[in-house]
C-alpha positions as CSV (number, residue, x, y, z in Angstrom):
1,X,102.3,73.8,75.2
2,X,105.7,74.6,74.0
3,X,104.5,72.3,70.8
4,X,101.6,74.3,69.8
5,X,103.5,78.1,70.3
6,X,106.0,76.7,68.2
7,X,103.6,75.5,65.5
8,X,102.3,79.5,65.7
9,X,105.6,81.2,66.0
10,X,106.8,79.1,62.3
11,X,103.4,80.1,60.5
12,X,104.6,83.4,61.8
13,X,107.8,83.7,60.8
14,X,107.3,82.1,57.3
15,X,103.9,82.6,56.0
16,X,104.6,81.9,52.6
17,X,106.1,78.4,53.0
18,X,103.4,77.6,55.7
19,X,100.4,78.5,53.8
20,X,101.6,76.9,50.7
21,X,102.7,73.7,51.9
22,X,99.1,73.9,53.6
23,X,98.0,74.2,49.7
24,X,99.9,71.2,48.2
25,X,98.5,69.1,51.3
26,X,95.0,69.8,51.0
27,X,94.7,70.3,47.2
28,X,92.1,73.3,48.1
29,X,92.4,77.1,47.3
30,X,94.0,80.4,48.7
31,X,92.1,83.3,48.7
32,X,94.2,86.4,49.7
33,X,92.5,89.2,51.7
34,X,93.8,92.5,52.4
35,X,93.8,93.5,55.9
36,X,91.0,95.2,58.2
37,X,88.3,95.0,56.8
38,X,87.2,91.9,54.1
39,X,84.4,89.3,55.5
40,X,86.4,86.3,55.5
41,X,83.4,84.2,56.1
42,X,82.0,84.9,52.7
43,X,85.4,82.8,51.7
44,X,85.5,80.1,53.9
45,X,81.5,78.8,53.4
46,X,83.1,78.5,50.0
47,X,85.6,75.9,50.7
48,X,88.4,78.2,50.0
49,X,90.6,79.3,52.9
50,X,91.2,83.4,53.2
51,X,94.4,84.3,54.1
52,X,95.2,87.8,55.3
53,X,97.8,89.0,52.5
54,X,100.6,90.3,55.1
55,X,104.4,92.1,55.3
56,X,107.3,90.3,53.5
57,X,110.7,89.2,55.6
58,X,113.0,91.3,53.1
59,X,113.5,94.6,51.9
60,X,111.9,95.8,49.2
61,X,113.6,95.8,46.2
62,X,111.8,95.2,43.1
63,X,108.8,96.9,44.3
64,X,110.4,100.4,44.1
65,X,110.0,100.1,40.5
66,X,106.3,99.7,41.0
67,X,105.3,102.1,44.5
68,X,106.7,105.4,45.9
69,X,109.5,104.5,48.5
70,X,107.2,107.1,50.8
71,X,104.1,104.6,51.1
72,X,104.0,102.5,53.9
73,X,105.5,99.3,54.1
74,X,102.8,97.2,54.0
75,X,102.2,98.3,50.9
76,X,105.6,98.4,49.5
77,X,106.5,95.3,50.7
78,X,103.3,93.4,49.2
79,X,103.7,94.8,46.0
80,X,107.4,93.8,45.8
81,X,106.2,90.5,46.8
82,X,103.7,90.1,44.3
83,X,106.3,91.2,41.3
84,X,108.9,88.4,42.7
85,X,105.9,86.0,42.2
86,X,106.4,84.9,45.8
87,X,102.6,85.0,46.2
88,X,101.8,82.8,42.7
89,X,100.4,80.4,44.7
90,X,97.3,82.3,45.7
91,X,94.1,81.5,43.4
92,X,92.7,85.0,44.0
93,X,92.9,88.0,46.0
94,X,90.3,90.7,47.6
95,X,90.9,94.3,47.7
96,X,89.2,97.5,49.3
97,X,90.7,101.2,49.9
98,X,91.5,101.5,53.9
99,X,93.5,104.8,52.7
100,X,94.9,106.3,50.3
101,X,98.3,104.2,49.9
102,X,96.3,101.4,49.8
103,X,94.0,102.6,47.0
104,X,97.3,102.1,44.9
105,X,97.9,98.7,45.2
106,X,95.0,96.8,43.3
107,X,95.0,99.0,40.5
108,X,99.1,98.3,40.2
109,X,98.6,94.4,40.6
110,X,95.9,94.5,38.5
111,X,98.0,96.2,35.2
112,X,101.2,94.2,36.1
113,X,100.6,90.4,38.1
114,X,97.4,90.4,37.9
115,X,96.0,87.1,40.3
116,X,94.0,84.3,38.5
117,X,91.0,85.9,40.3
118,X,91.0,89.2,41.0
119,X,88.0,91.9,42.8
120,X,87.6,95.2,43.8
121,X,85.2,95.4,47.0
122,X,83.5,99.6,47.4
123,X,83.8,99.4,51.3
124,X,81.8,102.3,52.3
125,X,83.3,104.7,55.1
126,X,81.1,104.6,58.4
127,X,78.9,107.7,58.0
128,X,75.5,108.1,59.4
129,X,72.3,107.0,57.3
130,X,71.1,103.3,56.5
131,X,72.1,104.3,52.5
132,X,75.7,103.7,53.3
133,X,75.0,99.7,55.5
134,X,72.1,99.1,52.0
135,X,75.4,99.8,49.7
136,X,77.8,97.7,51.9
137,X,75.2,94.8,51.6
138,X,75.4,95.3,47.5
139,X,78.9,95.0,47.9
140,X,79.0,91.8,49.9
141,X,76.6,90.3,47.6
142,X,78.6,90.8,44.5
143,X,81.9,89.7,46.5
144,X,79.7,86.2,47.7
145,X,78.6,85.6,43.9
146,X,82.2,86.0,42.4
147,X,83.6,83.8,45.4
148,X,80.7,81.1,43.9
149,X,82.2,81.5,40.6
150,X,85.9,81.4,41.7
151,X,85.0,77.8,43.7
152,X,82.7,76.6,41.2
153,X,80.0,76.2,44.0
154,X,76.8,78.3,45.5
155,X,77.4,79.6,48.7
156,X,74.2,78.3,50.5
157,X,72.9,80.3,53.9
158,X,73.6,77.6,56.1
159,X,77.3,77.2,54.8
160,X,77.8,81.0,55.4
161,X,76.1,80.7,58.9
162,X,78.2,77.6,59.6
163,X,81.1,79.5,58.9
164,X,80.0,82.6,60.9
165,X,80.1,80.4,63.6
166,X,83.0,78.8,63.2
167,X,84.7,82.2,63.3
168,X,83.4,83.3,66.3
169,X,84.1,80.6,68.1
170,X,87.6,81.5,67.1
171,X,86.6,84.8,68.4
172,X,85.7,83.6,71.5
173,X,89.3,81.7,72.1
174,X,91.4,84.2,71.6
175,X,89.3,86.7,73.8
176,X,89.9,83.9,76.6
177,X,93.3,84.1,75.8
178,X,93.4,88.1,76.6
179,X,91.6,87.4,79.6
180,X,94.1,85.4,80.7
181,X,96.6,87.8,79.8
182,X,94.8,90.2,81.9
183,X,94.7,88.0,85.0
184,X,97.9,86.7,85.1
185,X,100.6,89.6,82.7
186,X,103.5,88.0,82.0
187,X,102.5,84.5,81.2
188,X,102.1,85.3,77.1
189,X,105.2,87.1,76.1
190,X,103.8,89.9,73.6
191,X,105.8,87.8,70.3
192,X,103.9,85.1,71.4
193,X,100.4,86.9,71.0
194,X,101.5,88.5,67.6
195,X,102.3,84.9,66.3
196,X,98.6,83.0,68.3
197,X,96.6,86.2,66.1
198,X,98.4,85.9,63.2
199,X,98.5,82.3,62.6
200,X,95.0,82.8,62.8
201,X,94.9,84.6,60.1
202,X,96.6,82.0,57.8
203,X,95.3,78.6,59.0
204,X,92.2,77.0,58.6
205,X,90.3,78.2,61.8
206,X,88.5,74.9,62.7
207,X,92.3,73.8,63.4
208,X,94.1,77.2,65.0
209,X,90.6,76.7,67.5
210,X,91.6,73.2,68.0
211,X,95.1,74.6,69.2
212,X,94.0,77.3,70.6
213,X,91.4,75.0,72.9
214,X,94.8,72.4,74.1
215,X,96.6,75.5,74.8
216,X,94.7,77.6,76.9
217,X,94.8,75.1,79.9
218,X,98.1,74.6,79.6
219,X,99.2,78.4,79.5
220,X,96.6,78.8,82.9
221,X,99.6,76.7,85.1
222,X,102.2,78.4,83.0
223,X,104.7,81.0,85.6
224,X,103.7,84.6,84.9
225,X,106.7,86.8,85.2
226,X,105.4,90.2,85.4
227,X,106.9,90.6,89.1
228,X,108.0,94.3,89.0
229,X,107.3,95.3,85.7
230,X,105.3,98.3,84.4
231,X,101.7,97.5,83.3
232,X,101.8,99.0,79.4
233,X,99.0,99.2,76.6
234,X,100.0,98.6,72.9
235,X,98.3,100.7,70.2
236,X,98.7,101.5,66.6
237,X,100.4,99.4,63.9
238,X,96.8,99.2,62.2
239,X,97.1,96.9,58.9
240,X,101.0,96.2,59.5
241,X,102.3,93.3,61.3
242,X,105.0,94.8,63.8
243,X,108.3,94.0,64.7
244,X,108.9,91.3,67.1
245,X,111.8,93.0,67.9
246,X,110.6,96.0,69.4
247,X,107.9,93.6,71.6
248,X,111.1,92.4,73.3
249,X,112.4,95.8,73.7
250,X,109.5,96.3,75.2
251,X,109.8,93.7,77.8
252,X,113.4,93.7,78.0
253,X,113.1,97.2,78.9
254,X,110.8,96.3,82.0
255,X,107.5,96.4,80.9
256,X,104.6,93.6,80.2
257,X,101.7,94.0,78.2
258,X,98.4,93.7,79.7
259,X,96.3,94.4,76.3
260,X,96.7,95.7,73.0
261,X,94.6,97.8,70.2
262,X,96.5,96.3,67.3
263,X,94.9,94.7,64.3
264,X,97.3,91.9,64.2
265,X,95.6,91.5,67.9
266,X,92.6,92.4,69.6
267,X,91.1,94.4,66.6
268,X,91.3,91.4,64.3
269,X,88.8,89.3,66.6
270,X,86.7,92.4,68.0
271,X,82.5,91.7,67.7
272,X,81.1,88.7,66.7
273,X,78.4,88.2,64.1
274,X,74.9,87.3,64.3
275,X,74.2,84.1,62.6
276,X,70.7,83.9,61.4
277,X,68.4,84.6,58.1
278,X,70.5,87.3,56.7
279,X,74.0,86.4,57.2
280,X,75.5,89.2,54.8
281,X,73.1,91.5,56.3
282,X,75.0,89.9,60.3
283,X,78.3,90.3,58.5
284,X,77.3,93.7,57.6
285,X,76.0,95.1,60.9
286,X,80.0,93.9,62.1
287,X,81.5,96.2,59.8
288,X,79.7,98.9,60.8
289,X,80.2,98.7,64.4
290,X,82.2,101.7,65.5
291,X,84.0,100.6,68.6
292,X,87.0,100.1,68.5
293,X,87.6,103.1,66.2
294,X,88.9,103.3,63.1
295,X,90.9,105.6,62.2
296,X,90.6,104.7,58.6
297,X,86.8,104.3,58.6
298,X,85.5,108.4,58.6
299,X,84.3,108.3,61.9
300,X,85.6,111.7,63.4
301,X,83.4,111.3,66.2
302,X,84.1,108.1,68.2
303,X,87.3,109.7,69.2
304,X,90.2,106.9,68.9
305,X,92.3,108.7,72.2
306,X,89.2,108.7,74.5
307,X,89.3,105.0,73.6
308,X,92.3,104.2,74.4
309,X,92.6,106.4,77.8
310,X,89.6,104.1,78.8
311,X,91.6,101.2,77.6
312,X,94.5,101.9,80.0
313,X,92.0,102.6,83.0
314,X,90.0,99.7,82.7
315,X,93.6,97.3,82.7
316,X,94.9,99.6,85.4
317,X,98.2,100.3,83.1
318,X,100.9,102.8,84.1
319,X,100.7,103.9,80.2
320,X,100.6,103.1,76.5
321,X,103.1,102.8,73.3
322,X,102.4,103.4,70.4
323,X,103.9,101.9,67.0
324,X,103.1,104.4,64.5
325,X,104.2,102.9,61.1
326,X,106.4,105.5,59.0
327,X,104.2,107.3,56.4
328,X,100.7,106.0,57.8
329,X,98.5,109.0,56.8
330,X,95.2,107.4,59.0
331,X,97.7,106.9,62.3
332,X,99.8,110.3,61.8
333,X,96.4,112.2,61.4
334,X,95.3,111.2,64.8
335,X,98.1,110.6,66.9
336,X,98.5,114.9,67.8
337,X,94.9,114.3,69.5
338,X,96.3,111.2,70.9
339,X,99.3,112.7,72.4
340,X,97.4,115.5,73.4
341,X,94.5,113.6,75.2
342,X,97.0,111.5,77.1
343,X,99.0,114.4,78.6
344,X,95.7,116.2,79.3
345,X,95.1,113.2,81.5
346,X,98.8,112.7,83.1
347,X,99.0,109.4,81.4
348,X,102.6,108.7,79.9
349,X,102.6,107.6,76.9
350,X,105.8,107.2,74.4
351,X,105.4,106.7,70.1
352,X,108.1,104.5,68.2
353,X,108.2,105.3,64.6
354,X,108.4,101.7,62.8
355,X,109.4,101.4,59.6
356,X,109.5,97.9,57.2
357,X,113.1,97.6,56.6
358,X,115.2,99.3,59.3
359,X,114.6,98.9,63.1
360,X,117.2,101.2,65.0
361,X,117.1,98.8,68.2
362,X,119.8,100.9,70.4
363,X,118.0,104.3,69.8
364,X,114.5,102.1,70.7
365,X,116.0,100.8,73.5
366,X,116.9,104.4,74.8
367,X,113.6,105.8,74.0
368,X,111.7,102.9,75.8
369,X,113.7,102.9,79.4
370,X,113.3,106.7,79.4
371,X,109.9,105.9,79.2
372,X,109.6,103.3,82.1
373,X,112.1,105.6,84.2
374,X,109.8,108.5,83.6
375,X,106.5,106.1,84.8
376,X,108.6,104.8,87.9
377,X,109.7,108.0,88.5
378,X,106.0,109.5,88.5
379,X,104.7,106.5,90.6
């Protein structure tokens, strides 16, 4: 057990020298994908692995010259990567607009490092009216003919619907392993999680599946240690890996969490796909699935905070907290409605600002055992 969470925690830590040293073994492709949204079955019936193109380990320097220093840093930091040609080892990468900061980033690789093979997906929002799944389907048909270019192969219907399948029963593992977190809190610390979803992100999925299948019974005989500890959600974060320092925080400050809406976590394995006759038309019908919500998707209705309240409910948690990344338009739109919907219904819930470079640990500390002295107290 301790064997395969370490093999997660390094791809983790170290993307970069994980998934290239995965290249130089296998002799096959990278495709880079940028998070949330891009079908990364359309890649893998290729023969190419996707990757999900993540958050550096350093500061951004270079990248300043490049992006606003008031953009996110997902954003910042992948450009800053890209211009110290720390991602040259990627054969192509896939873009879309999830917001506005993100719009930015394709059209400034593009002009300056531009990839060997490089595309622009036209993601439509999720608005009403079949017009809007009928261009999404375009879309995902000119994506699967430039991936049959880039791999010098056709992508036949039974590769994609293999691959649809391989995926969800990925899927289907790492909902087991929520379960379990469910049953038994305290027997996955939350670093652990982060680094079990986002190695799955990076491998091949045939062999995270294969891990993920030798661990599960292992981690069901595992100790939990939740004894005494405040039952929390986590939420927010969206496209942005977070700190693994502020997940200890978290538990060092006497919490556990029982469940998460995170993308590097639940979100990135939320509804399977169909496989059948019209795989892109399965892969399709995913995207446009509203729940969970999406705060970047245009979907005012399927309200995020009446989400999340039923979240907390459901895993009978004493409340939620919430990363909001610095200078995340989609996240800082919603979150008043948030805040507001969770005091309306005597729920506490506490945000931490995150930011790429600088984590103020002591004042995070502070903030977070308030906030479990101010659930205790309410108990």
């Amino acid at each position: 057990m301790e064997k395969v969470l370490s093999r997660f925690m390094e791809l983790s830590t170290d993307p970069y020298a994980s998934v290239a040293k995965w290249k130089e073994d296998t002799g096959k492709k990278i495709i880079g994908c940028f998070p949330m949204r891009i079908p990364e079955e359309i890649v893998h019936a290729s023969g190419m692995l996707p990757v999900v193109m993540w958050r550096g380990n350093e500061a951004v320097t270079l990248g300043h010259s490049y992006v606003h220093n008031f953009n996110c840093g997902l954003t910042r930091s992948f450009i800053d990567d890209v211009m110290k040609e720390k991602l040259d080892f990627m054969d192509g990468m896939i873009f879309y607009r999830s917001c506005l900061q993100a719009e930015e980033v394709p059209s400034t690789i593009e002009l300056n490092a531009p990839p060997r093979h490089f595309l622009y997906l036209y993601l439509p929002p999720l608005y009403p009216g079949a017009v809007f799944r009928d261009f999404l389907i375009q879309q995902l048909k000119r994506m699967k003919e430039n991936i049959e270019g880039w791999a010098g192969q056709e992508i036949t219907k039974d590769a994609l619907n293999n691959s649809i399948e391989v995926y969800n029963k990925n899927r289907s593992l790492l909902k087991r392993l929520y379960e379990l977190r469910k049953r038994k809190p305290g027997t996955i610390r939350a670093r652990e999680m982060l680094a079990i979803v986002h190695s799955s992100m990076l491998m091949d999925k045939e062999e995270h599946s294969k891990l993920l299948e030798s661990l599960l019974p292992e981690l069901e005989n595992r100790e939990a240690i939740a004894d005494g500890k405040v039952r929390v959600i986590l939420t927010g974060g969206l496209c942005q890996t977070p700190h693994t320092a502020i997940l200890d925080l978290i538990e060092e400050a006497g919490m556990v969490v029982v469940d998460d809406d995170i993308y590097i976590g639940s979100r990135y394995f939320a509804n399977e796909v169909t496989p059948g006759d019209d795989p892109l038309g399965s892969l399709a019908d995913r995207y446009m699935k509203k729940i969970p919500p999406d705060p970047t998707m245009g979907d005012w209705k399927t309200l995020w905070s009446d989400y999340m309240v039923d979240k907390v409910r459901e895993n009978n948690a004493k409340g939620m907290v919430s990363l909001l990344v610095k200078f995340c338009p989609p996240h800082l739109c919603y979150y008043p409605d948030i805040k507001r919907t969770f005091d309306r219904e005597g729920i506490p819930e506490v945000m931490i600002e995150v930011e790429h470079e600088v984590v103020s640990v002591e004042q995070t500390r502070t903030r977070l055992q308030a906030f479990v002295e101010v659930i205790k107290g309410g108990a």
